[in-house]
C-alpha positions in Angstrom: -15.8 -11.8 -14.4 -13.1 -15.1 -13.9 -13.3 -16.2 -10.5 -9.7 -18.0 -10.9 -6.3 -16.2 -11.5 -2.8 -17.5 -10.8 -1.1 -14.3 -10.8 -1.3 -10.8 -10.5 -1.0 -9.4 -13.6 -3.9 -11.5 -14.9 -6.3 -10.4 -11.8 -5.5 -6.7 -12.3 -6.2 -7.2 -16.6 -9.4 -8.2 -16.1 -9.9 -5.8 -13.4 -8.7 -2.4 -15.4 -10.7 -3.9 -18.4 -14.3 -4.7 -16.4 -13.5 -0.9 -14.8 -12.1 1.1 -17.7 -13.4 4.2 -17.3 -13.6 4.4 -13.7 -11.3 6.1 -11.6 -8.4 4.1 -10.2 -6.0 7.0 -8.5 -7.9 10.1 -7.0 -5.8 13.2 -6.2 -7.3 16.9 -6.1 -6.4 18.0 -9.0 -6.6 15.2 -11.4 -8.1 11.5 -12.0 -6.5 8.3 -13.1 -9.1 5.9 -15.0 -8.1 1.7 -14.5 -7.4 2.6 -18.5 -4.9 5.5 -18.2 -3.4 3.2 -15.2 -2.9 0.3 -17.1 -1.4 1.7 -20.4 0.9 3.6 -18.1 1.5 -0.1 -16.8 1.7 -1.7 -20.4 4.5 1.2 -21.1 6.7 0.6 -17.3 6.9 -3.0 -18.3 8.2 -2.1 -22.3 11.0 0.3 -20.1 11.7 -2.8 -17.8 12.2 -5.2 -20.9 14.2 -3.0 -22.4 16.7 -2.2 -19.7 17.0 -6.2 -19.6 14.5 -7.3 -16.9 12.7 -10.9 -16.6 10.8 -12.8 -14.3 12.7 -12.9 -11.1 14.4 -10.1 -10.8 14.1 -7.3 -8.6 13.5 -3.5 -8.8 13.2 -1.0 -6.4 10.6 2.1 -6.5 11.6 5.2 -4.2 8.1 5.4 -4.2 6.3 9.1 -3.1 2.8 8.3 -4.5 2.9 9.5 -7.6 0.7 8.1 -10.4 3.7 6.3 -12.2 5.2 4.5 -8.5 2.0 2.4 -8.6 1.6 2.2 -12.4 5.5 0.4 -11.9 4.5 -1.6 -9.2 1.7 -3.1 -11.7 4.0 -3.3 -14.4 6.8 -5.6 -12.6 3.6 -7.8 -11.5 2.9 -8.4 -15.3 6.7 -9.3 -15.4 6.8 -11.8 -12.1 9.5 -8.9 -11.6 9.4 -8.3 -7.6 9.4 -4.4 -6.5 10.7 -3.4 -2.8 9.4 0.4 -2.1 11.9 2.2 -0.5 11.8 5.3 1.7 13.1 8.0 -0.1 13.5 10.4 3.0 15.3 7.0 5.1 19.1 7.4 5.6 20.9 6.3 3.0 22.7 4.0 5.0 20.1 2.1 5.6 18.0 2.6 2.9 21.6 0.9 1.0 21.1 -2.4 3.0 18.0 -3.2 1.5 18.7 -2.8 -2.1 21.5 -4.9 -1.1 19.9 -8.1 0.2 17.4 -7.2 -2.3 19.6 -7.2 -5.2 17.9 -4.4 -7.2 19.2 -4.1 -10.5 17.3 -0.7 -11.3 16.0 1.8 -8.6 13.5 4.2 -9.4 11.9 6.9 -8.2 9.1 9.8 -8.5 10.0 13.1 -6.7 13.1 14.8 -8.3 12.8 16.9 -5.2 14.9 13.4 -3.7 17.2 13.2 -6.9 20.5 13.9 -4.4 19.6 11.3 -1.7 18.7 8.8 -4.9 21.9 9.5 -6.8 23.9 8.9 -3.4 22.0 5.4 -3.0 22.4 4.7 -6.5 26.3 5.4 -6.6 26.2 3.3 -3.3 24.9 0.1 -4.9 26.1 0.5 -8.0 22.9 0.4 -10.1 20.9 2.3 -12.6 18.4 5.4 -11.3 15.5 6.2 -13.3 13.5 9.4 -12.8 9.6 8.6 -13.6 8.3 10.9 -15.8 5.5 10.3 -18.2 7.8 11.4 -21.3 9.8 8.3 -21.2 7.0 6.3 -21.6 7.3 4.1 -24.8 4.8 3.7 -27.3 4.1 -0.3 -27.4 3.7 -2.0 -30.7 1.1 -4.9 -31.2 4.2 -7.3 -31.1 5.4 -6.1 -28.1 1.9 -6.3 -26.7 1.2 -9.9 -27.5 5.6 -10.8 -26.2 4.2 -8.9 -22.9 0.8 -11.5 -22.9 3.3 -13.6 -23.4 5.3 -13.5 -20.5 2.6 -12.4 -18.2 1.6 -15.9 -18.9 4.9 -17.7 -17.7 4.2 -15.8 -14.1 3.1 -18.7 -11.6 1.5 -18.2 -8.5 4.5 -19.0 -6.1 6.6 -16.1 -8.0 7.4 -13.3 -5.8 5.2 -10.5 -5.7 6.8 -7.7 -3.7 9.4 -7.6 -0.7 8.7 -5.6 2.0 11.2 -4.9 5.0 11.1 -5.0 8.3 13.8 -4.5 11.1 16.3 -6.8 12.0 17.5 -7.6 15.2 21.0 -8.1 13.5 20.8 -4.4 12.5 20.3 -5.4 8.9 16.5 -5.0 7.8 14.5 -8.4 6.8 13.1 -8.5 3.6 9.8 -10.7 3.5 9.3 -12.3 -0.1 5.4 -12.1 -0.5 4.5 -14.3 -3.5 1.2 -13.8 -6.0 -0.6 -16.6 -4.6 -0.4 -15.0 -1.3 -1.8 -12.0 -2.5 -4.5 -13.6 -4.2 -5.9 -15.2 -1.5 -5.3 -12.2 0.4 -7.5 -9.9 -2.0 -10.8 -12.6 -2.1 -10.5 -12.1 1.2 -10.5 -8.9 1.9 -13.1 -7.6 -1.0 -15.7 -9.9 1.3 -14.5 -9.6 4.7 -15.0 -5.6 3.8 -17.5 -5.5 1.2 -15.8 -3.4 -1.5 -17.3 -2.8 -4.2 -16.2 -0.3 -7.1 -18.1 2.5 -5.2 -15.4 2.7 -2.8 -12.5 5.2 -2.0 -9.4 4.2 0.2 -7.3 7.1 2.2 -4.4 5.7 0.9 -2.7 6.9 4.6 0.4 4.1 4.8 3.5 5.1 2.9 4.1 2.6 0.3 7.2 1.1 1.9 4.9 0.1 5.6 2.7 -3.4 5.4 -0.1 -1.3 6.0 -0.4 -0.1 2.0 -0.5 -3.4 1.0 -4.2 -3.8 1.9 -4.8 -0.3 0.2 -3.3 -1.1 -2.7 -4.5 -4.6 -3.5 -7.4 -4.4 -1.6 -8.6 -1.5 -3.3 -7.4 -1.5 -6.9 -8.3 -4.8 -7.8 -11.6 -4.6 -6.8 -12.3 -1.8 -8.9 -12.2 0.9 -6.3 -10.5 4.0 -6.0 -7.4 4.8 -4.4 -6.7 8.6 -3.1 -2.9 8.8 -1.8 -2.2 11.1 1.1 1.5 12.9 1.2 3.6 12.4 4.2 3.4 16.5 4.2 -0.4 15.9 5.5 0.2 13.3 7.9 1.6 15.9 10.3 -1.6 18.6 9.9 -4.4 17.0 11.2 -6.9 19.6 10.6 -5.4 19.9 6.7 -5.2 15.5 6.7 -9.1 15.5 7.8 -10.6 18.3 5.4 -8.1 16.0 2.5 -9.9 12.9 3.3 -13.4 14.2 3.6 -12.8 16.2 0.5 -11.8 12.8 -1.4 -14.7 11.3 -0.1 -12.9 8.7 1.6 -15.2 5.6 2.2 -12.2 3.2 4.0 -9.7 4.6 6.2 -6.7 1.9 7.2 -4.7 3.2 9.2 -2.0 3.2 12.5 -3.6 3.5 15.9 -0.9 6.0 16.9 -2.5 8.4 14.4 -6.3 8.2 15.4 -5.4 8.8 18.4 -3.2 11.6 17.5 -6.0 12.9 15.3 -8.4 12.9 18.1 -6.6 14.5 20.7 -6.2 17.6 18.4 -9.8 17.0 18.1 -9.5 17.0 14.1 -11.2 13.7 13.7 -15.4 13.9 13.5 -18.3 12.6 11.5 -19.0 15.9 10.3 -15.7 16.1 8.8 -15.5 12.4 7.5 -19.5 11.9 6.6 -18.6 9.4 3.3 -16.5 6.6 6.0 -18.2 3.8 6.4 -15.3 1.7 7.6 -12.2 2.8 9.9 -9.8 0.0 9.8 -6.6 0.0 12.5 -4.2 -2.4 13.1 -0.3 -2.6 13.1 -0.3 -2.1 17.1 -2.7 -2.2 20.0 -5.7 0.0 20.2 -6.4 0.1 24.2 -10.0 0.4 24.8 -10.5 3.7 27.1 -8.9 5.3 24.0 -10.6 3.7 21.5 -13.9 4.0 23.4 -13.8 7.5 22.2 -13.4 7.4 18.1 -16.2 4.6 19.1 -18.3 7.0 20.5 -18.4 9.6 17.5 -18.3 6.8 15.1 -20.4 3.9 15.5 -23.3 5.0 14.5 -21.8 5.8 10.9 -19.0 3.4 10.2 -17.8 0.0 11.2 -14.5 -0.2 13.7 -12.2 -2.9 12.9 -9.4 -4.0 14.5 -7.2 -6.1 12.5 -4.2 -8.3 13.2 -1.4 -9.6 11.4 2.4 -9.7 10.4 4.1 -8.7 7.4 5.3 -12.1 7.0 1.4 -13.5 6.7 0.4 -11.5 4.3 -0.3 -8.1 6.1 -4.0 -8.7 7.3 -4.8 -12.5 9.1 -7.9 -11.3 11.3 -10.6 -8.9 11.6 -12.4 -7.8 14.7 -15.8 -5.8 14.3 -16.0 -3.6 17.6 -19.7 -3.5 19.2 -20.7 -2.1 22.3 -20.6 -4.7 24.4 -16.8 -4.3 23.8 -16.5 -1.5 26.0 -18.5 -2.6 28.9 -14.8 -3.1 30.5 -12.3 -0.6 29.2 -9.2 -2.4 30.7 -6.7 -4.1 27.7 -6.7 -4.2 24.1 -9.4 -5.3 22.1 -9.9 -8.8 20.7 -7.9 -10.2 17.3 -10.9 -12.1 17.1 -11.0 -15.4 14.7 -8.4 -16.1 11.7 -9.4 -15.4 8.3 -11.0 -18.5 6.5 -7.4 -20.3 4.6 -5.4 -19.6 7.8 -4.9 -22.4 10.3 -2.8 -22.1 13.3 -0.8 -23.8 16.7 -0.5 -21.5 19.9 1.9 -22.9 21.4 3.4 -23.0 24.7 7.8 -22.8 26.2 7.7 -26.3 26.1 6.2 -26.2 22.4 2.8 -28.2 23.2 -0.6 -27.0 22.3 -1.8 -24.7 24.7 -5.1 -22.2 25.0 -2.2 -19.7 25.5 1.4 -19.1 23.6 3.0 -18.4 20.7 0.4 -17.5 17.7 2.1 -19.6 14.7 0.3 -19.0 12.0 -0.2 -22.1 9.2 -1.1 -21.7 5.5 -1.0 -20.3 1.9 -1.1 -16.7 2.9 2.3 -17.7 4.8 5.0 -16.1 2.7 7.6 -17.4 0.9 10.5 -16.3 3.3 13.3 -13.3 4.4 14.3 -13.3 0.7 18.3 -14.1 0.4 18.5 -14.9 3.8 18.3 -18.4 4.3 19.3 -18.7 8.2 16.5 -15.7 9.3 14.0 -17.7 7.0 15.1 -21.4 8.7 14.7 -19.9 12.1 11.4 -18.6 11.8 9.2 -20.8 8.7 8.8 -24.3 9.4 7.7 -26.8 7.2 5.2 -29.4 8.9 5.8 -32.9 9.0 2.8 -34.2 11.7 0.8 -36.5 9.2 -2.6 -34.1 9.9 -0.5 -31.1 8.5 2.1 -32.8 6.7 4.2 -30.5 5.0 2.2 -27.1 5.4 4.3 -24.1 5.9 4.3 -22.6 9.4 5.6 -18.5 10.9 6.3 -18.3 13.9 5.1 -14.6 14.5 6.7 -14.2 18.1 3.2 -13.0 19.6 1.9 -14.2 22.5 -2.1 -14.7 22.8 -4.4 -16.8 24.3 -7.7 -18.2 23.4 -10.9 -17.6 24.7 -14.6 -18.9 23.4 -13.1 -19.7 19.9 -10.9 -15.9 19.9 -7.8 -14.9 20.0 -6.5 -11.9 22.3 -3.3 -10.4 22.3 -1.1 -10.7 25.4 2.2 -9.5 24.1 5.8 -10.0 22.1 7.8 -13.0 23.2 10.8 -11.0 22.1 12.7 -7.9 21.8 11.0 -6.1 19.3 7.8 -4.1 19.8 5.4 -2.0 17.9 5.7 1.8 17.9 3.7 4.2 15.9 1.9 1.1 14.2 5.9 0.4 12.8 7.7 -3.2 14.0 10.7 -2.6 15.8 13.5 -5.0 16.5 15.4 -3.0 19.2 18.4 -4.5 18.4 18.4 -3.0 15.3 18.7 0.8 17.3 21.2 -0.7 19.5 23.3 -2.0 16.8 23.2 1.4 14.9 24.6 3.0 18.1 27.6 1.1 18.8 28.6 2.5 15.2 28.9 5.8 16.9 32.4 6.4 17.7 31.8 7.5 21.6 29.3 5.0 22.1 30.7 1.7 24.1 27.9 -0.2 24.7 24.0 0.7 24.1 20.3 -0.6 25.5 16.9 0.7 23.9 13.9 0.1 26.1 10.3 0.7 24.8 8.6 3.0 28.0 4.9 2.7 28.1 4.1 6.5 29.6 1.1 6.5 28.6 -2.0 3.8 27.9 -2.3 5.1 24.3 1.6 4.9 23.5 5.1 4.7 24.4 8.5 6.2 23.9 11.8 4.5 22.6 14.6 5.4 25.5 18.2 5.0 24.9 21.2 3.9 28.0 24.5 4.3 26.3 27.7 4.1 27.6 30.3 6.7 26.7 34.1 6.6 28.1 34.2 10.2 27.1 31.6 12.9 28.1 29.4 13.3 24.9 25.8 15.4 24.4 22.5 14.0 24.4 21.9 16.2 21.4 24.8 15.5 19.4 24.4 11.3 19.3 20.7 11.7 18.3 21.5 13.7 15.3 24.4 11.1 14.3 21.7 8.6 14.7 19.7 10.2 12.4 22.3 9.6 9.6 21.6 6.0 10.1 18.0 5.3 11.0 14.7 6.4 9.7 12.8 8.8 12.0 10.3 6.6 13.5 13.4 4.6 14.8 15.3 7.2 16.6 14.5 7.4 20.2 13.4 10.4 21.8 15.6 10.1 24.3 19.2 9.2 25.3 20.9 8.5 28.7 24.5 8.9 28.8 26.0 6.8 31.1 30.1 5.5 32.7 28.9 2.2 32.2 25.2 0.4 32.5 24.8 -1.7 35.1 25.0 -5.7 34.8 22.9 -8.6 36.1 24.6 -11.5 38.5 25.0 -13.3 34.8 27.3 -10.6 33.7 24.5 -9.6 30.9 22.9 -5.6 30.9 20.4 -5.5 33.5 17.4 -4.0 31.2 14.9 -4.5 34.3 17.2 -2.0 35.9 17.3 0.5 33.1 13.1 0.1 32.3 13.2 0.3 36.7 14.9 3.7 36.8 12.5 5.2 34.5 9.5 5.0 36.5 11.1 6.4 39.7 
């Protein structure tokens, strides 16, 4: 097998080609080979050239996990077309802000079941909806075969791969541009950090639109393992989501804290259960310890625990942690981050912006990514372009993260800013904030993230109404304009909320009355 691609088209060719008749998609009642996967690939990108798509554009997949949702996603790599998966069950308000700063010229999707809520965004953005169904797929002649070997070579390394978006403090979601070369890198390393080999299954847990899929995805299917996708449906039946997995024979699980945690409070999650795992993979939000101590406990002796660390903006993954026993000989905190992935380099810097042991974690490198597509003042105000002569002209994030540095690792302290991590998701609370001044009673609004609990926390709304208004009422308005994981599970309906001697909401007040 080549040891050098440029793009990602390329990497997955040889991949579907060395692994032909092995299975790429797993679901319980049928089996995708890297063959069927790839015609169905070769096909998506005839439909794309023929609706007028090339290199550079943008599509965007309401993506539910059906066979031809990753088949697209393959064919627009082919293309150096970028995808952005969307939430199809998201409100369509804001689920029409990212094919906005996106640009999508085509939206797609797989579940007809969502064909209203599609047709609605559609109409919304004024582009063209295409259901996926495996009778539009064209036949491809040996011309347009060698046009599409054509183009595939014309995609260089520093096109975009995918856009994947993340909250805003603004209210308007960020998209981060995520070129091939960054996913290159990020695939090498991740088939040896791991050890995957084509024997291997992935729970394909993450919906498609989170960060967290990303290392399923490309992780998985170009190294010539298997994928099995899990519905949403099953994420909510843990006793049904366990007997799924083990049935797949599941070898990697990558998932959210939130939900291991979930899964072993119902006391769904065991070896018995799971006996093909030999690696659970968390990350996307802290993992504390007396928690974790207990998957460890019913796990350790069978599979690998691995914390991993890293923002969307980085490439999804920039460390891995391997959890040993000596680990839990103090259960207070968080485990480790542990060191960078080789091809990472990094500054921890302190207020003052000086090297310090701890700071900011600002993460250096090619797995940085390109930018906040189309949004040039977001992109300025966070990537940074090195001139000091020993990194002259390297690209820098600033990932907002405070840690410090101890024996050569790196541990997690916690946000510099207003945005937090809940149910493995990254929240700017702004973003809530801003969506609740756009209800008419609402005045003035505050979201605080309230830590009840060492394993989680809750999202708690102070809003200030001039006219009496219900609880119940506001939060189902708020639905309308925010995705689930977004809404909080509480409001407070208040006069007016209190201010600070600097005129400015006094949030230590608000987080204050919540403990007492």
């Amino acid at each position: 097998m080549s040891t050098y691609h440029y793009n990602l088209g390329k990497c997955f060719e040889e991949i579907a080609s060395a692994h032909s008749h092995r299975p790429a998609l797993r679901y319980p009642d049928q089996s995708l080979s890297y063959a069927d996967l790839s015609r169905r690939a070769e096909s998506l990108a005839a439909l794309l050239l023929a609706h007028g798509c090339s290199r550079g554009d943008v599509i965007a997949i309401g993506h539910n996990k059906r066979p031809l949702s990753y088949a697209l996603m393959l064919a627009a790599l082919r293309l150096g077309i970028a995808y952005v998966n969307i939430d199809v069950a998201s409100p369509v308000a804001r689920t029409s802000s990212i094919l906005q700063v996106s640009g999508a010229s085509l939206l797609f999707y797989d579940d007809p079941s969502f064909a209203g809520r599609m047709e609605e965004l559609a109409s919304l953005h004024g582009c063209e909806l295409i259901l996926l169904t495996d009778e539009q797929l064209p036949a491809i002649s040996v011309t347009e075969r060698e046009e599409q070997q054509r183009l595939m070579g014309l995609v260089d390394g520093a096109c975009i791969a995918y856009i994947m978006f993340t909250s805003g403090s603004t209210g308007i979601p960020k998209g981060v541009a995520v070129t091939h070369q960054n996913v290159l890198h990020f695939i090498t390393w991740g088939r040896e950090c791991f050890g995957i080999t084509d024997q291997d299954n992935f729970a394909n847990l993450s919906p498609m639109y989170f960060d967290n899929s990303v290392f399923d995805f490309y992780v998985g299917l170009f190294s010539g393992a298997s994928l099995s996708p899990v519905y949403r449906e099953l994420l909510t039946s843990p006793y049904e989501l366990i007997a799924h997995v083990g049935k797949m024979e599941c070898t990697i699980w990558f998932s959210v804290p939130s939900l291991l945690i979930y899964l072993m409070t119902m006391k769904a999650m065991t070896p018995a259960a799971l006996p093909s795992l030999r690696a659970i993979v968390f990350g996307g939000e802290g993992y504390p310890k007396a928690e974790l101590k207990k998957l460890y406990s019913l796990f350790s002796r069978q599979a690998n625990l691995i914390n991993v660390y890293g923002p969307t903006e980085c490439t999804c993954i920039c460390s891995a942690y391997t959890l040993t026993d000596k680990d839990f000989l103090d259960l207070a905190g968080l485990p480790p981050l542990g060191r960078l992935n080789p091809n990472f380099d990094y500054r921890i810097l302190d207020d003052q912006d000086c090297d310090a042991y701890n700071g900011e974690l600002c993460l250096i490198g090619p797995n940085v990514a390109a930018g906040y597509f189309n949004d040039l003042e977001r992109t300025a105000a966070a990537f940074h372009t090195l001139t000091d002569p020993d990194r002259f002209m390297k690209r820098m994030y600033r990932t907002g993260d405070l840690v410090r540095e101890a024996e050569g690792e790196l541990h997690f302290i916690c946000r510099k800013d207003n945005q937090i991590k809940h149910m493995g998701y990254r929240i700017e609370l702004e973003e809530i904030e801003h969506a609740l001044v756009k209800l008419s009673p609402v005045n003035q609004a505050v979201v605080v993230y309230h830590r009840t609990h060492a394993a989680y926390g809750k999202l708690i709304g102070f809003v200030a109404c001039a006219e009496v208004v219900e609880e119940k009422s506001l939060l189902a308005d708020l639905a309308n304009l925010l995705p689930d994981y977004m809404v909080p599970s509480k409001l407070i309906v208040m006069p007016k909320l209190p201010k600070n001697p600097n005129g400015k909401v006094d949030r230590q007040q608000l987080r204050a009355s919540l403990e007492r």
